[in-house]
Legacy VTK file of the C-alpha trace (Angstrom):
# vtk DataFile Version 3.0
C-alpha trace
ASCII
DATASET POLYDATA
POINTS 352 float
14.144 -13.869 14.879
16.342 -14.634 17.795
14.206 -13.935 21.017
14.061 -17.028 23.226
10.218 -17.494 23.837
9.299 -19.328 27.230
8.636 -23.159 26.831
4.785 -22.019 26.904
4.756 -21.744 23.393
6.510 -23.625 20.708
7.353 -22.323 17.336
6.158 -24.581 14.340
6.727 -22.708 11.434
7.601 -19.311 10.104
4.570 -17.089 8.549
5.112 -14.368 6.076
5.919 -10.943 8.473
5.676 -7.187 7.137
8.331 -4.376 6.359
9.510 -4.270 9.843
8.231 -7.551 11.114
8.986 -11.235 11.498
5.919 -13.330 12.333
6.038 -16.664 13.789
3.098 -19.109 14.222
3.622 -21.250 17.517
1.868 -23.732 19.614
-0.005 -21.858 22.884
0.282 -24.903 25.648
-1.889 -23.180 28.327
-4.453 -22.117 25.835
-4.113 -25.424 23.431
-4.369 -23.170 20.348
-1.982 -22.315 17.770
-0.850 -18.308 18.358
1.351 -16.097 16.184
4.353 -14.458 17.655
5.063 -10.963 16.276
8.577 -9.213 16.608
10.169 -6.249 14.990
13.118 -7.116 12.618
16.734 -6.086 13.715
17.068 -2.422 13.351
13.080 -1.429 13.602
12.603 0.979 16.492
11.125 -0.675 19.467
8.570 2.128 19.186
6.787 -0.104 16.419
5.887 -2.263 18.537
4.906 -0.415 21.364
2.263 1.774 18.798
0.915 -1.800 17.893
0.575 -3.174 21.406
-0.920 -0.115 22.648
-3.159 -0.618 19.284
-4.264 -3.959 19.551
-5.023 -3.861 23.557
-6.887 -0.836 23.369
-9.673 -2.068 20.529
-12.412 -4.625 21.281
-14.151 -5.481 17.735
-14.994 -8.579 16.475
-12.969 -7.566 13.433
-10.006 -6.832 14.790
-7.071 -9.610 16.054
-6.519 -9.582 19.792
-3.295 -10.038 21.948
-2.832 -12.597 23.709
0.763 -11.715 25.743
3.311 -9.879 25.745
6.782 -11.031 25.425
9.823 -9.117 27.322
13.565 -9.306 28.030
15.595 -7.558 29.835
15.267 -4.372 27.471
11.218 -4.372 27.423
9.289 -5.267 25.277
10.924 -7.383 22.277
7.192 -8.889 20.735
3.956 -10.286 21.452
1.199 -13.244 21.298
-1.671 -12.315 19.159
-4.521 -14.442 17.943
-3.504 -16.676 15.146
-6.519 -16.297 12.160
-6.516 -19.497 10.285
-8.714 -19.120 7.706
-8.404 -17.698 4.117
-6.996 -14.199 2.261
-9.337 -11.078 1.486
-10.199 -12.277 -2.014
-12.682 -11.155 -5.248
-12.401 -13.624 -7.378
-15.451 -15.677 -6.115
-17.401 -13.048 -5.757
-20.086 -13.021 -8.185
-21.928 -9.684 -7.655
-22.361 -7.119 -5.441
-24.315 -9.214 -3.066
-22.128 -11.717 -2.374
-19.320 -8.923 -1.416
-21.804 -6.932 0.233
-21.149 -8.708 3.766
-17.510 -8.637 3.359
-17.647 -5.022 3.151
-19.667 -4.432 5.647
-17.376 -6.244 7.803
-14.401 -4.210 6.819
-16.455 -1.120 7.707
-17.624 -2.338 11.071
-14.062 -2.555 12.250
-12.634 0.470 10.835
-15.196 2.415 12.811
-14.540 0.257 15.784
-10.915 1.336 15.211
-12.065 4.578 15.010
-14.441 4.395 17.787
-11.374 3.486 20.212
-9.109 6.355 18.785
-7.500 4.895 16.511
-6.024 4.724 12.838
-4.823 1.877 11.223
-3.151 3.871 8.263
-2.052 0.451 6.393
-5.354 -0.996 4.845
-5.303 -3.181 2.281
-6.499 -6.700 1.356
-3.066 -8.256 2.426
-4.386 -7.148 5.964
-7.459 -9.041 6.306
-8.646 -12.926 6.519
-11.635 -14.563 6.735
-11.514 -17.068 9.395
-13.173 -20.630 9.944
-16.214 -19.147 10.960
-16.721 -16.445 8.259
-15.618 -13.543 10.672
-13.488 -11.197 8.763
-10.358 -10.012 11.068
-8.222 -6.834 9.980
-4.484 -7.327 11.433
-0.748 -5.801 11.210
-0.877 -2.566 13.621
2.310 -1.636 12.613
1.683 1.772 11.497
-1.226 2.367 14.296
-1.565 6.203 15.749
-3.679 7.414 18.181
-6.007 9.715 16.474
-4.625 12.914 17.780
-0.753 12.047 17.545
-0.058 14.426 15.017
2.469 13.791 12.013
5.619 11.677 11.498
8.437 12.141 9.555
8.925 8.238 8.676
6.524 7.962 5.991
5.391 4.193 4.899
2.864 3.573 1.952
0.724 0.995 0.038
0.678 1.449 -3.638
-2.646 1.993 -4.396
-4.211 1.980 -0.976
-2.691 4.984 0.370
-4.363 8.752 0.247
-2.995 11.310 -1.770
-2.784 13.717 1.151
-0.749 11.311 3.052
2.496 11.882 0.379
2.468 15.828 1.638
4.481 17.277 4.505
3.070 19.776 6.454
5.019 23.463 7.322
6.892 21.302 9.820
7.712 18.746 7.173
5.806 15.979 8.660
3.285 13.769 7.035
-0.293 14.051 9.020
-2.929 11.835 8.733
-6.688 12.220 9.675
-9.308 9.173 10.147
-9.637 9.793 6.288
-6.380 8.235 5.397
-8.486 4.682 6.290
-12.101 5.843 4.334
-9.918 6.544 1.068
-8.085 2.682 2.000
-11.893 1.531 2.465
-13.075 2.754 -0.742
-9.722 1.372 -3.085
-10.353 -1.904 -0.660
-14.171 -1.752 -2.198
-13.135 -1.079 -5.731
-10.278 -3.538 -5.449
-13.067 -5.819 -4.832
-15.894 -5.100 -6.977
-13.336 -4.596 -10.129
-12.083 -7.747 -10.389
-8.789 -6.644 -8.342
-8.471 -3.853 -10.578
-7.242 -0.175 -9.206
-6.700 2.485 -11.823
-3.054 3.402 -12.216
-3.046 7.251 -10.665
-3.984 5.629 -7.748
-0.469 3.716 -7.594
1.386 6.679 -8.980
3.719 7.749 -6.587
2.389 10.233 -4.956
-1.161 8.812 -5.220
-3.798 10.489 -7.557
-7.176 10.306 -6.611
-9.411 8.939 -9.626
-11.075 11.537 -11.906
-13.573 11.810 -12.937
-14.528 9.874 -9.844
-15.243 5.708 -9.615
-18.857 4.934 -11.079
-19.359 1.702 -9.328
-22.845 1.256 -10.638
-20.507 0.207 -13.791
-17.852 -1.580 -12.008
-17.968 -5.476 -12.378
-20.119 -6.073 -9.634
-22.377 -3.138 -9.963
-23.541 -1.149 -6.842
-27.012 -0.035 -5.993
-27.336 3.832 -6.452
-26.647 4.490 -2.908
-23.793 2.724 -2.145
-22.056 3.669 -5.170
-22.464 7.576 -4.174
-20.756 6.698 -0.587
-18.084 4.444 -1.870
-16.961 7.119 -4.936
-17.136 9.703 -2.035
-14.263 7.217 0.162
-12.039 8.137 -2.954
-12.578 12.003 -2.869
-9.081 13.822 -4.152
-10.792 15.749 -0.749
-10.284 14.251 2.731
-12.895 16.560 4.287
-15.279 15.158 1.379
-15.221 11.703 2.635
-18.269 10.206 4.612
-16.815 8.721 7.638
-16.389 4.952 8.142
-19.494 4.753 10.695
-21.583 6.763 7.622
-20.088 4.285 5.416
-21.337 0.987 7.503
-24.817 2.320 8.017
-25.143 2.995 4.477
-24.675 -1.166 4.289
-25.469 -2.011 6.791
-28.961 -1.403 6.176
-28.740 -2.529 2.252
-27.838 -5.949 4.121
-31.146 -5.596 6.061
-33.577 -4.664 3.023
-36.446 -6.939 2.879
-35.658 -7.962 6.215
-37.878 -5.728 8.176
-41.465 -6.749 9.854
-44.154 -4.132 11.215
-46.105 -5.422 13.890
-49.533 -3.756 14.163
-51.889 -4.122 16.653
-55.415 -3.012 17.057
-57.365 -4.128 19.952
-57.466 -7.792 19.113
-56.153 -7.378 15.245
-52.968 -8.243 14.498
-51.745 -7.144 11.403
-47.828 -8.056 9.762
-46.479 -5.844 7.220
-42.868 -7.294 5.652
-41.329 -8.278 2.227
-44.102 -10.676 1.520
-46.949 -8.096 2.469
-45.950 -4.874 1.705
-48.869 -2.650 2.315
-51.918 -2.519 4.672
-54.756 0.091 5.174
-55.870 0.437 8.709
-59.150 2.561 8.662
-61.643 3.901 11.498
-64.267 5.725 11.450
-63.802 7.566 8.440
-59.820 7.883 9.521
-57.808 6.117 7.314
-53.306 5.543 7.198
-51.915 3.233 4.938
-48.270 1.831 5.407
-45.801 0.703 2.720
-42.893 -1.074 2.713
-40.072 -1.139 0.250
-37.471 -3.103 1.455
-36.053 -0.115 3.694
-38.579 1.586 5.508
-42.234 1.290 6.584
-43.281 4.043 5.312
-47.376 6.377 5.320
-48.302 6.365 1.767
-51.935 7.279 2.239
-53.865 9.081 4.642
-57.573 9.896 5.246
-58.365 11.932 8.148
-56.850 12.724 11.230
-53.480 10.398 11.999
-51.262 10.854 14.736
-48.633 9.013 15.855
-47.080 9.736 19.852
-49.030 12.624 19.546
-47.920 14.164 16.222
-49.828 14.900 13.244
-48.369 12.313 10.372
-48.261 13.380 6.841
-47.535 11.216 3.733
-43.605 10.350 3.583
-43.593 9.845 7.340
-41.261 7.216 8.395
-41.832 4.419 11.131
-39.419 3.490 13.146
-38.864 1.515 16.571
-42.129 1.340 18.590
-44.989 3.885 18.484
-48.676 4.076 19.006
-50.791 5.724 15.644
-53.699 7.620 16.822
-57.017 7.357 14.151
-59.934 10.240 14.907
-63.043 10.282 13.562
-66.606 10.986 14.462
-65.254 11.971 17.912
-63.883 8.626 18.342
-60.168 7.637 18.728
-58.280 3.994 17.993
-55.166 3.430 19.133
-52.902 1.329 16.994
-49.797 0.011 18.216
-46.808 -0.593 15.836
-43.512 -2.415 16.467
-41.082 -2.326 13.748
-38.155 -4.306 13.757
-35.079 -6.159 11.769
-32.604 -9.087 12.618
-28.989 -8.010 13.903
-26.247 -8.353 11.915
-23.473 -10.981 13.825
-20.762 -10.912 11.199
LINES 1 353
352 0 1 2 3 4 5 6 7 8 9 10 11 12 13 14 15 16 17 18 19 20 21 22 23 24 25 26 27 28 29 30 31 32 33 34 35 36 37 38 39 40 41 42 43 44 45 46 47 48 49 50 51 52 53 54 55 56 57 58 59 60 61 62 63 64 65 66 67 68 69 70 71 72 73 74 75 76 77 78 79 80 81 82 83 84 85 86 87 88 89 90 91 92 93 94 95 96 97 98 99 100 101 102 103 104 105 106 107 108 109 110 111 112 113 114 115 116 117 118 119 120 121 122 123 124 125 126 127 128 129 130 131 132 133 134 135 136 137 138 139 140 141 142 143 144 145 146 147 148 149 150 151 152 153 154 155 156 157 158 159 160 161 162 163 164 165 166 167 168 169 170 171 172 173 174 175 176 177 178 179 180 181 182 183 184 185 186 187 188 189 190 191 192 193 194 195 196 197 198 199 200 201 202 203 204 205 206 207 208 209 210 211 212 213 214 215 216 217 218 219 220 221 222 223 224 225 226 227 228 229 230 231 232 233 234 235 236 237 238 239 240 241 242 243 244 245 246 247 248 249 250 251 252 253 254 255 256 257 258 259 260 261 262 263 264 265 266 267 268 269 270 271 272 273 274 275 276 277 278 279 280 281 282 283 284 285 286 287 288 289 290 291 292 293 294 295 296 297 298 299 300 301 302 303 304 305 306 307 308 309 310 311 312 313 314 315 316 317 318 319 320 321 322 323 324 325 326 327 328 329 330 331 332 333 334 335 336 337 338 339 340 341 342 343 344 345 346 347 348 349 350 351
């Protein structure tokens, strides 16, 4: 690395840099923080770093690292200042089971889809990407093979054993290799399984080109076994299919809301009643007049299990299975009489 950086920042040591990197981690005076200066190695097309600037200032996620500056010489842009993440490496062995990796992943997911979200791939996933920093936040970095969404295909083809699609190997009629949010859901799902496994990836997936498992990943019978529904979208990330794959904002509902079960709490309010339904009370009858709705709650949804009479709620006839959600007012009828029941359901946010 031979660019002169102003006497704003001072290098203090050399950090481990990618394929077409070098990485430096330096001393930020005006921002009293310690930085990381990223250049491209002698011989890398200055369009690297351009795709990784452009990148990096164009996504805002809590998951992702920011810039800082940009560093220039007389021939543009030769590197830039990006937040240094001084914490520890994406890693399974402490994990214990699938609820203590169950945040981590649901990090990962939240900023692939902001990634997404801005128009974005990353297209270079992998746990040698990500760190968990002094405050638990999980931060995905090294843009270096960044595209915009609709850039089409490239003939310079760069892969991760293990991590990369099988699609991604094949050249189109043009002979260029495309790539498709998907690329980043099949990374997601080897990232998962790379986790839940014990570091473990089956060997067609490091074959060169990359096989897609079959038959496909069980990970109710991985190491850290999956509840039913996460292990259908996480074996669906690793579909030999990329128009089979959920996409990454399907894949961080799906945990996001296993991170809220039992989290939930229905407010109920009748006239001067107030009535709580959560983890620790589960189910309630609310009857009048002859009307009668019961509500249930099992750790995902608040849900009618019973009903007697006539039950509305904002002025449509409820059944048994209905769902409630957000804030609505239930309607009981009977004897030519009406209560109105409001009902408030709600669930912490999610910060990390």
């Amino acid at each position: 690395m031979t660019t002169n950086l102003p006497k704003r920042w001072t290098v203090i040591n050399p950090l481990t840099g990618g394929g077409m990197s070098d990485t430096m981690l330096c001393f930020d005076s005006h921002l009293r923080r310690q930085v990381v200066f990223k250049t491209l190695k002698p011989g890398t097309s200055q369009k690297r770093i351009l795709d990784e600037l452009a990148a990096l200032s164009a996504i805002r996620s809590d998951h992702v690292v920011q810039v800082l500056d940009v560093i220039r010489d007389a021939h543009g842009v030769v590197g830039f200042i990006e937040e240094y993440v001084a914490g520890t490496d994406l890693d399974h062995s402490a994990l214990t089971d699938f609820p203590s990796a169950l945040p981590t992943l649901r990090a990962i997911s939240s900023g692939i889809s902001d990634i997404h979200s801005h128009g974005r791939l990353h297209r270079d996933l992998k746990p040698d990407n990500m760190k968990i920093d002094g405050n638990g936040m999980l931060k995905i970095f090294d843009f270096g093979l960044a595209k915009t969404a609709n850039s089409g295909g490239t003939t310079n083809f760069y892969y991760s054993p293990g991590f990369t699609s099988p699609e991604a190997f094949k050249k189109n009629s043009a002979g260029l290799h495309e790539f498709s949010e998907a690329v980043d859901v099949y990374a997601f799902g080897a990232i998962a399984l790379w986790m839940l496994d014990g570091g473990n990836l089956p060997d067609c997936m490091k074959e060169l080109p990359a096989v897609a498992p079959k038959p496909p990943i069980d990970f109710t019978k991985v190491k850290l076994a999956c509840p039913v529904a996460i292990a259908d979208v996480l074996s669906d990330c690793l579909s030999d299919t990329s128009g089979n794959r959920p996409t990454i904002q399907e894949v961080c509902r799906v945990l996001t809301r296993e991170m809220q079960k039992g989290t939930h709490r229905l407010t109920l309010t009748a006239g001067p009643n107030i009535h709580v339904v959560d983890a620790t009370k589960n189910r309630i009858p609310i009857r009048f007049e002859g009307a009668m709705v019961e509500i249930s709650y099992d750790g995902y949804d608040f849900t009618i299990t019973d009903i007697d009479g006539a039950v509305d709620i904002n002025n449509m006839r409820m059944r048994v299975g209905s769902i409630i959600s957000g804030s609505v007012i239930i309607v009981l009828s009977g004897n030519g009489k009406r209560a109105f029941v409001t009902a408030d359901a709600s669930h912490p946010e999610i910060s990390q």
